[in-house]
C-alpha positions as CSV (number, residue, x, y, z in Angstrom):
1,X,45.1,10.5,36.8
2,X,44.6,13.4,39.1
3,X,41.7,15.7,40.0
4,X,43.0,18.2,37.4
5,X,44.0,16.1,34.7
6,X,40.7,15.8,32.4
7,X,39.1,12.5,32.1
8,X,39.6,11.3,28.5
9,X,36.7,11.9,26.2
10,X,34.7,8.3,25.6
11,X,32.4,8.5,22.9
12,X,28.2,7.3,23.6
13,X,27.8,4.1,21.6
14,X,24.5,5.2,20.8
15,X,25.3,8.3,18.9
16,X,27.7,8.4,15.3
17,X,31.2,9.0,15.6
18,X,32.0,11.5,12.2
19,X,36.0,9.9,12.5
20,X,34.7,6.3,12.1
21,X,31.4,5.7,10.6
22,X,29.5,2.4,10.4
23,X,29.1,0.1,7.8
24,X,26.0,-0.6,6.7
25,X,24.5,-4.3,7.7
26,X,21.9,-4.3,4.7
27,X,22.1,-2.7,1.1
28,X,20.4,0.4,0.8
29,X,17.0,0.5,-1.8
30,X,17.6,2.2,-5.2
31,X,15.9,5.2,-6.0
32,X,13.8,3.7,-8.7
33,X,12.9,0.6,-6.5
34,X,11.7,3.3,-3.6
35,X,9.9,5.4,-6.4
36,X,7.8,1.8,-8.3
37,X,7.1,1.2,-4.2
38,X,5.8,4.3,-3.7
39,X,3.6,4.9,-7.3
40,X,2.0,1.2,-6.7
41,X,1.1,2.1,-2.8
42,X,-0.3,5.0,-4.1
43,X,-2.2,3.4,-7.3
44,X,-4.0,0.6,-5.3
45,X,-4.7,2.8,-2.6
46,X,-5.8,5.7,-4.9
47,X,-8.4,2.6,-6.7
48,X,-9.5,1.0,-3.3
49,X,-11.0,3.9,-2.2
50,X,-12.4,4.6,-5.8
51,X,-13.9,1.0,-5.2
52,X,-14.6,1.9,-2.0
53,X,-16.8,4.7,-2.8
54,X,-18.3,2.7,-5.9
55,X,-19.8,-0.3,-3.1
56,X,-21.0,2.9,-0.6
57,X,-23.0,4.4,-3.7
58,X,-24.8,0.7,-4.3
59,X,-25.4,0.4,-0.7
60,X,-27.1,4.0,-0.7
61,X,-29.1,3.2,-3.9
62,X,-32.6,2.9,-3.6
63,X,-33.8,-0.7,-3.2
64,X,-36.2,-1.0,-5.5
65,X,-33.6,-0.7,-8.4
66,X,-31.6,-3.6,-7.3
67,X,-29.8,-3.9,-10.7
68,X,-27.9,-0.4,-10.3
69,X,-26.8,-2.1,-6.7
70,X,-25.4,-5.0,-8.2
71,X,-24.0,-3.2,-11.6
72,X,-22.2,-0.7,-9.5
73,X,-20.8,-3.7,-7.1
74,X,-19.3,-5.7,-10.2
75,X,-17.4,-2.2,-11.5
76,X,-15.8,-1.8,-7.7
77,X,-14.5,-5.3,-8.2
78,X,-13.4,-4.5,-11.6
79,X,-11.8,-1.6,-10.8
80,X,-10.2,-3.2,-7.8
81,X,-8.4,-6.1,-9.5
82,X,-7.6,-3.3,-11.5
83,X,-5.9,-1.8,-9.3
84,X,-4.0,-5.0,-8.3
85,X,-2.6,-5.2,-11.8
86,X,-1.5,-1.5,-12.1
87,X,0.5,-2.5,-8.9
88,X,2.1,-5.3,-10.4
89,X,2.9,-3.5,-13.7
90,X,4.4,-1.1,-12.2
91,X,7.1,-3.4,-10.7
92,X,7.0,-4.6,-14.5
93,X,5.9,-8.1,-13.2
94,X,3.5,-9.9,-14.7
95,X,0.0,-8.7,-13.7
96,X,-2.2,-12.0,-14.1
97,X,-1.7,-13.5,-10.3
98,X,-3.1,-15.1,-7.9
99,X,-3.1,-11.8,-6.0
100,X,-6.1,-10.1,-8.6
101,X,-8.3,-11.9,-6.0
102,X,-7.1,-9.4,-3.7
103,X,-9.2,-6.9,-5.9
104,X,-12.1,-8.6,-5.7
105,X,-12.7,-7.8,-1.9
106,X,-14.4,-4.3,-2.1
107,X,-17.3,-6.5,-4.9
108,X,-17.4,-9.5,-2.3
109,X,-18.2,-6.7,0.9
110,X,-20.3,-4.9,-1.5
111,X,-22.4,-8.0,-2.2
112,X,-22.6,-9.0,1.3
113,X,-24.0,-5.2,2.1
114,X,-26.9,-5.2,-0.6
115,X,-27.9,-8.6,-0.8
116,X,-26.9,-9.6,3.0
């Protein structure tokens, strides 16, 4: 090879060659699997903060009325093994787990704020 002779184009291992693409190592998600991932991230995230905001109202309660605290604490964990359920539902699985426990964790925090 001489100084005017161009130097062979190598392509960059890094970057996708159009003339001989890779395989892929793992199969690729269905768009209904991505779209039940997405609605149940979404529904117990949409319900945690619903119990979320249920535990912040009893712990802004007044005191002296110590049986709203504790009714609105037993909704939020209601509503959050609720939320647990919808999840699993969605995946059309069945829904009575050992994961609902999960839910109960915003009415376990809630109990530890108001009667802590």
């Amino acid at each position: 090879m001489t100084e005017s002779e161009p130097r062979p184009h190598r392509p960059r291992r890094h970057l996708m060659d159009p003339a001989n693409p890779r395989r892929r190592s793992a199969p690729a998600m269905s768009m209904t699997s991505v779209q039940r991932w997405v609605m149940s991230v979404l529904a117990v995230t949409t319900v945690g903060h619903f119990a979320g905001g249920l535990v912040v109202a009893a712990v802004f309660i007044d005191p002296a009325r110590q049986g709203a605290r504790i009714g609105l604490t037993v909704i939020a964990g209601v509503v959050g093994v609720l939320g647990i359920a919808a999840a699993f539902l969605i995946h059309q699985r069945n829904p009575l787990t050992p994961w609902l426990v999960a839910g109960l964790l915003p009415a376990v925090v809630g109990f530890v704020l108001i009667l802590g």
